[in-house]
C-alpha positions in Angstrom: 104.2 106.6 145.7 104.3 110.6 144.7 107.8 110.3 143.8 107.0 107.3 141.4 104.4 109.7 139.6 107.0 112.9 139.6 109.3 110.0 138.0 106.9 108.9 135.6 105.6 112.6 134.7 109.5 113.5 134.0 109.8 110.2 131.7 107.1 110.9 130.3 108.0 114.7 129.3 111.7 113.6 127.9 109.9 111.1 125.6 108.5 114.3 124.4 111.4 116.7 124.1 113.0 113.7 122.4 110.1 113.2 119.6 110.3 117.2 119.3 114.3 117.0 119.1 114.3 113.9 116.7 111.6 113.9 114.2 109.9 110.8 112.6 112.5 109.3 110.1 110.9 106.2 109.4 111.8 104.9 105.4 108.2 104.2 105.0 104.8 105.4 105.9 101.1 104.6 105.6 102.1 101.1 105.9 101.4 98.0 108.8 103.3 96.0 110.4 106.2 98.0 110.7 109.8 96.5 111.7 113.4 97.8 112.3 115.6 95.1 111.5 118.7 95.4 113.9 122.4 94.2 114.3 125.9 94.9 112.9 125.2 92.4 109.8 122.6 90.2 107.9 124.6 87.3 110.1 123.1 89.0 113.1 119.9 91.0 112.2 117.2 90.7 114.7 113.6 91.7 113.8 111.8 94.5 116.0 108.1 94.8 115.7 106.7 97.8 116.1 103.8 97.3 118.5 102.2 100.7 118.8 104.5 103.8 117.7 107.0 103.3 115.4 108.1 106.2 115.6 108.8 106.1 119.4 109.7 102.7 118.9 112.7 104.1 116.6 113.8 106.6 118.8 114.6 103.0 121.9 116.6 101.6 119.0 120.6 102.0 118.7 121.0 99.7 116.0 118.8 100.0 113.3 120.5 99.2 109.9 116.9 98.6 108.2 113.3 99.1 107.7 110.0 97.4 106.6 106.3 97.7 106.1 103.8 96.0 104.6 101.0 97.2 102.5 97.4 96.1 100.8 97.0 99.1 98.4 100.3 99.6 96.6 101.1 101.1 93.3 104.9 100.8 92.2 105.1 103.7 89.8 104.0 106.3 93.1 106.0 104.5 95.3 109.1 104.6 93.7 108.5 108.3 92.5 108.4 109.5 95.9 111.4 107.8 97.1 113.2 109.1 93.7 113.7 105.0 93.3 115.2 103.4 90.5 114.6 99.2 89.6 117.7 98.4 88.9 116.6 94.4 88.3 113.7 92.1 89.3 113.7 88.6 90.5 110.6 86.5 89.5 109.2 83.7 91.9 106.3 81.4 91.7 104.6 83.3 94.7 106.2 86.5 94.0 108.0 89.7 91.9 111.0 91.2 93.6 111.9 94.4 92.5 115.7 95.5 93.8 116.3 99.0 93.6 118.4 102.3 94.3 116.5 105.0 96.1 116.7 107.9 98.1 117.2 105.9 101.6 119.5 105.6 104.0 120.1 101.9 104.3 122.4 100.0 101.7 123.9 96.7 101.1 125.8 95.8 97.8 124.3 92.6 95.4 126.7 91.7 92.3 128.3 95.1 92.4 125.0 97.1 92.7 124.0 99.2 95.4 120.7 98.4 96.8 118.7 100.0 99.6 115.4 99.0 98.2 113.4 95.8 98.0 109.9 95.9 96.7 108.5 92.0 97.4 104.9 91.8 95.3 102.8 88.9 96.5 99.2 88.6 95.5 97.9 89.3 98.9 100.0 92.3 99.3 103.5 94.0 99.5 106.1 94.3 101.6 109.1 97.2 101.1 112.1 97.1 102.8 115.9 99.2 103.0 118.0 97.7 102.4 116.3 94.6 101.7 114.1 92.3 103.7 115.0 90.4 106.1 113.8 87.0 107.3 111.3 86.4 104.6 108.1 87.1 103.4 
């Protein structure tokens, strides 16, 4: 029993020296509902939800190649200025605007020549950003 909490106290304390080693990177913040989308290729992505910490969730990952969130106060113009984005075209739905766009993120995929590592999806009941683009649906 001691040696399971001397275990647990040294897990604990890497988790620790790892957050202090690796900062947060996350693509997105002040947002809910936060997933990694995982996998070599949009053929195989995988949705993570982040439960608690995204952060720490990001840090179990080995596979990321994406990120979303989802927001209920959302202005475009801020948004985009502080990932230095760029609409490079829009896609209008009966339930939706996307907004496809280049930005200052790490995540990319290529869509009739242009490179894209930012989707903006505008719903009336919210918005949901992803890089490169979002997965699964919204």
């Amino acid at each position: 029993m001691k040696l399971v909490g001397i275990a647990t106290l040294f897990l604990g304390a890497a988790v620790l020296c790892a957050l202090a080693l690796f900062p947060s990177r996350l693509c997105f913040s002040g947002g809910g509902n936060y997933t990694f989308y995982c996998g070599s290729s949009s053929a195989d992505c995988r949705e993570v939800h982040a439960s608690v910490n995204a952060e720490v969730e990001r840090l179990l990952l080995s596979d990321i190649c994406g990120e979303s969130a989802e927001y209920d106060d959302f202005n475009l113009p801020e948004f985009l200025e502080k990932v230095d984005g760029k609409i490079l075209f829009t896609e209008e739905l009966s339930d939706s605007v996307n907004y496809y766009c280049s930005a200052d993120l790490p995540y990319s995929v290529n869509i009739d020549g242009a490179t894209v590592n930012l989707h903006v999806c505008v719903r009336e009941n919210g918005v949901k950003v992803a890089s490169p683009i979002i997965f699964g649906g919204y």
